[in-house]
KEDREN-440048 format. One record per residue (C-alpha): residue in one letter; x, y, z. Coordinates in pm, whole numbers, plus 50000, padded with zeros to 5 digits. Each point is the difference from the previous one (the first is absolute). Layout:
BEGIN
+-----+-------+-------+-------+
: res :     x :     y :     z :
+-----+-------+-------+-------+
:   A :     X :     Y :     Z :
...
+-----+-------+-------+-------+
END
This chain:
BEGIN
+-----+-------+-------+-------+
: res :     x :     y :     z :
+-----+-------+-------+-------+
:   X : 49242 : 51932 : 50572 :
:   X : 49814 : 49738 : 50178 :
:   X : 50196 : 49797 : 50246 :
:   X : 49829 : 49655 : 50072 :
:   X : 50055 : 49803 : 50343 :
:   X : 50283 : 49748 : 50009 :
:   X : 50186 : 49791 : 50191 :
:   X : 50268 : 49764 : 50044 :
:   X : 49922 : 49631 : 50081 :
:   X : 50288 : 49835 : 49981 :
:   X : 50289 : 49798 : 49796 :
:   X : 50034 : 49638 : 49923 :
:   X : 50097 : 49711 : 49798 :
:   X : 49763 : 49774 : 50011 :
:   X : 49626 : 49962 : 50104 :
:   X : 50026 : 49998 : 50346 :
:   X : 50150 : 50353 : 50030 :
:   X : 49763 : 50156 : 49713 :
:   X : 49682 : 50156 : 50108 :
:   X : 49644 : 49790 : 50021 :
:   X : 49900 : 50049 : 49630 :
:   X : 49627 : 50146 : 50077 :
:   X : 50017 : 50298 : 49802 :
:   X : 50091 : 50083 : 49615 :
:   X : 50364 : 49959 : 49917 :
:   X : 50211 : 50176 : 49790 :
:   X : 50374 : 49939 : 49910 :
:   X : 50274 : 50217 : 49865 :
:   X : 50313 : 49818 : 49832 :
:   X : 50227 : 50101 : 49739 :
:   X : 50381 : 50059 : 49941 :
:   X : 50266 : 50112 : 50253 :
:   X : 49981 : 50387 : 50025 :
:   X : 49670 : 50003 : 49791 :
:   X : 49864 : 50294 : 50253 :
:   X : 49764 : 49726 : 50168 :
:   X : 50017 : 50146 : 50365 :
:   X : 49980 : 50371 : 49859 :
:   X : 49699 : 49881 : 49801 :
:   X : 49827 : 49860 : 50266 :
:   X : 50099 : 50308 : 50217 :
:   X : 49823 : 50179 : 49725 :
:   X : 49681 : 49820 : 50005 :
:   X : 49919 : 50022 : 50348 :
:   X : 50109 : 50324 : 50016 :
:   X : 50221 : 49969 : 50341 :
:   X : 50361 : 50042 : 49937 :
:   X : 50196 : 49754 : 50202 :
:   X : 49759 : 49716 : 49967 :
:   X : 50196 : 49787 : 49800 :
:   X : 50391 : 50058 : 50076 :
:   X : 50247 : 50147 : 49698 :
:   X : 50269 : 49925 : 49908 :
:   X : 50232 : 50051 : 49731 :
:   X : 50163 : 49692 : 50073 :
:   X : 49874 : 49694 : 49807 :
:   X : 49847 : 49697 : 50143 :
:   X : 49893 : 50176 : 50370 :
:   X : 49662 : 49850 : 50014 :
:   X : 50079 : 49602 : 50087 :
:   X : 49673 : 49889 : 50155 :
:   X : 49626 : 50049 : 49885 :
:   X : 49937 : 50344 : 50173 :
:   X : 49608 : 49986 : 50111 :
:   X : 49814 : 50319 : 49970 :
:   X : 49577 : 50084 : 50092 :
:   X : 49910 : 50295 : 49862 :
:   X : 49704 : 50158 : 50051 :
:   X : 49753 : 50079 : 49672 :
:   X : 50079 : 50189 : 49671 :
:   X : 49932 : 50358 : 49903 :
:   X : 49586 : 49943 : 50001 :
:   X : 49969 : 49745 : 50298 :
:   X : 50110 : 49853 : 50322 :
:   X : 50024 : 49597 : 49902 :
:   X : 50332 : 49819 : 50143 :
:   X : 50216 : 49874 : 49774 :
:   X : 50377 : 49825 : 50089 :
:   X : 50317 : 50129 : 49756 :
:   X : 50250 : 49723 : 49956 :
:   X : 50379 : 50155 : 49954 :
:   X : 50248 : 49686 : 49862 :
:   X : 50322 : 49993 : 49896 :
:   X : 50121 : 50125 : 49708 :
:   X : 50194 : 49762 : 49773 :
:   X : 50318 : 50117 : 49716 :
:   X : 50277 : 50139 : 50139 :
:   X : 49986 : 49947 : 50395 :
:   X : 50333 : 49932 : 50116 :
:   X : 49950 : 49713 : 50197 :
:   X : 50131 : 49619 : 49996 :
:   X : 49835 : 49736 : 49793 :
:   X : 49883 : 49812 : 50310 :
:   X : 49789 : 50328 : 50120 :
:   X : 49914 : 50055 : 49651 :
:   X : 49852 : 49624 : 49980 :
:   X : 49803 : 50067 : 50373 :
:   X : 49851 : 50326 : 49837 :
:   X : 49912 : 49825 : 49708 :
:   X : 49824 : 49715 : 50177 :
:   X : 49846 : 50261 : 50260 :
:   X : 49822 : 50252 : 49710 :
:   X : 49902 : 49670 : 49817 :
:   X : 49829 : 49839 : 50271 :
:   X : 49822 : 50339 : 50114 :
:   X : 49858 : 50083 : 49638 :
:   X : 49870 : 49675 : 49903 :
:   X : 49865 : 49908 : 50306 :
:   X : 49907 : 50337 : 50190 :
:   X : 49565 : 49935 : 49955 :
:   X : 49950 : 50326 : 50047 :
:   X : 50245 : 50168 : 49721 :
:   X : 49759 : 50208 : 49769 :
:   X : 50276 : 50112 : 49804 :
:   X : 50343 : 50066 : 49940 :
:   X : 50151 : 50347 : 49924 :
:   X : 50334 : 49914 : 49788 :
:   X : 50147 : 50292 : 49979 :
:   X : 50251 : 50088 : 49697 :
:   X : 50260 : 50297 : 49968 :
:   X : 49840 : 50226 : 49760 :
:   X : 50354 : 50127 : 49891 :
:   X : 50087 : 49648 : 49836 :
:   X : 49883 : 49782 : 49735 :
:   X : 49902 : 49664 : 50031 :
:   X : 50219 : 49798 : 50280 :
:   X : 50014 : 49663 : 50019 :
:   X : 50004 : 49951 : 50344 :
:   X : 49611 : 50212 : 49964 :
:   X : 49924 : 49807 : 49716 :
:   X : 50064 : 49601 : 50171 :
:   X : 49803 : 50146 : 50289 :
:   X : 49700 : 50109 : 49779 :
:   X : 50012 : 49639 : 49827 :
:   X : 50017 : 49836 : 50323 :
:   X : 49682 : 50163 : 50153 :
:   X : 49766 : 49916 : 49706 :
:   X : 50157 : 49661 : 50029 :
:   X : 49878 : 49977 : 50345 :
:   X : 49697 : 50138 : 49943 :
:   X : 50041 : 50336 : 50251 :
:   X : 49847 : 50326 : 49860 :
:   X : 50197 : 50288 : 49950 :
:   X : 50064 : 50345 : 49904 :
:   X : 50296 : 50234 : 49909 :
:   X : 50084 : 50326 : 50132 :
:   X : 50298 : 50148 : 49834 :
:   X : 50185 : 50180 : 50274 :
:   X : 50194 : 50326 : 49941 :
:   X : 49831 : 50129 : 49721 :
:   X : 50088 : 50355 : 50058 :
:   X : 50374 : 49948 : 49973 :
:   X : 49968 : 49985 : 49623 :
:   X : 49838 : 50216 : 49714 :
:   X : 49656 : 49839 : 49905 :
:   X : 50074 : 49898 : 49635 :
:   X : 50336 : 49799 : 50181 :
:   X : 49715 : 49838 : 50256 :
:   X : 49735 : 49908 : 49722 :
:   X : 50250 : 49814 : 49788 :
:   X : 50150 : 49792 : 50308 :
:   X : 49642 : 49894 : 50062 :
:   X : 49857 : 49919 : 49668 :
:   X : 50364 : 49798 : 49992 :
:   X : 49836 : 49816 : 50288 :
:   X : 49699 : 49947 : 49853 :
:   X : 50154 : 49878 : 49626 :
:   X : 50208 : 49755 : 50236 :
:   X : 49715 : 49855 : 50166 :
:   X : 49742 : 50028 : 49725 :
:   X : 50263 : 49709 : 49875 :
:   X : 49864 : 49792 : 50241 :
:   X : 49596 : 50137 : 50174 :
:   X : 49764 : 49979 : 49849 :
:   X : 49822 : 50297 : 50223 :
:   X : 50243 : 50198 : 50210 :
:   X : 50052 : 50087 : 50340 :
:   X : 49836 : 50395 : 50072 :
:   X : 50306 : 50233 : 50041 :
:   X : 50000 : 50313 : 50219 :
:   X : 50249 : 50295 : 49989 :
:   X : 50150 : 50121 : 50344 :
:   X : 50239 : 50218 : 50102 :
:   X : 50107 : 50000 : 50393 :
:   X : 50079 : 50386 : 49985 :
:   X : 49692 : 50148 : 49790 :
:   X : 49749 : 49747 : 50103 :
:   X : 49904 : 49896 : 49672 :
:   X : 49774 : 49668 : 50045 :
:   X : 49896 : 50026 : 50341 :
:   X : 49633 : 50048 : 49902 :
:   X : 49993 : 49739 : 49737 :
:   X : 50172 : 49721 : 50251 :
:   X : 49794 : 50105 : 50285 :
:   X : 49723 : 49953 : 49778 :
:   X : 50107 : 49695 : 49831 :
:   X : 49993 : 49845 : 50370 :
:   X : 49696 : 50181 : 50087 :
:   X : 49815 : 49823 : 49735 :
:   X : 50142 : 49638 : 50112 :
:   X : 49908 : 50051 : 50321 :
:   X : 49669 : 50048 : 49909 :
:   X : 49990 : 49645 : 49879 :
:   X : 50149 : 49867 : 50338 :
:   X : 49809 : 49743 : 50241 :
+-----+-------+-------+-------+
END
């Protein structure tokens, strides 16, 4: 496996603690114990990159990440970590200052290319995953879905939870967002995401 350079640049709230956006952005969000730091672990191929934890709601800041090239080149690219939102057990006054923070950094981060929304494979449809899908097109912020865990159930169980998703937002898109299948322990997806960015940041000026 190919292990790609990476490093940590730092942790903020706001725009004065997140890196100068001059190269292509990427940001991973979904629910509270989704896998998100295992899948970015994953990616990049270095274990400890993004911490783990089994505890929900340990990532409270944007978590800034540069990370050198993909599996066929050496172009830069930053990795966004945020918050995860459901279940976190915290109080509704840090829940508001979350919400305001990951608002603020999607629709106004100019260098966002897209967002990875990640979505337990093991469930159907949740409507925490399902507001934040509506909001994004709302705002106008491309997207994409990686459903996370997908080796922890039998394929048949995986394929229905997703063509749930689909049927659920078919209600509403008219074209719909590309999904990817990942799995933090086999590596399944790591060459389509990595290529997926690859491709973007071919577009980038």
């Amino acid at each position: 496996m190919i292990t790609l350079r990476a490093e940590h640049l730092g942790s903020g709230r706001t725009h004065a603690h997140w890196p100068k956006p001059a190269l292509p952005e990427y940001a991973f969000i979904g629910r509270s114990n989704v896998g998100k730091s295992s899948l970015i672990n994953m990616l990049v191929g270095i274990n400890k990159l993004a911490r783990v934890s089994n505890t929900p709601g340990r990532t409270r800041n944007v978590e800034h990440f540069r990370v050198e090239g993909t599996l066929t080149n050496d172009r830069p690219w930053m990795l966004a970590d945020l918050p995860g939102y459901g279940f976190a057990k915290v109080g509704q006054v840090e829940r508001a200052a979350w919400k305001g923070m990951i608002d603020a950094y999607l629709k106004e981060r100019e260098n966002l290319q897209s967002v990875f929304l990640l979505v337990d494979a093991r469930l159907e449809p949740q409507k925490n995953d399902l507001e934040m899908i509506q909001w994004l097109g709302e705002q106008g912020i491309p997207f994409v879905l990686a459903f996370t865990k997908c080796d922890k159930l039998k394929q048949p169980k995986v394929d229905s939870n997703i063509a749930a998703m689909r049927r659920e937002l078919k209600k509403t898109w008219e074209k719909l967002p590309e999904i990817f299948m990942t799995s933090s322990e086999t590596y399944l997806g790591r060459e389509a995401l990595l290529s997926f960015i690859d491709g973007v940041n071919a577009r980038w000026k």
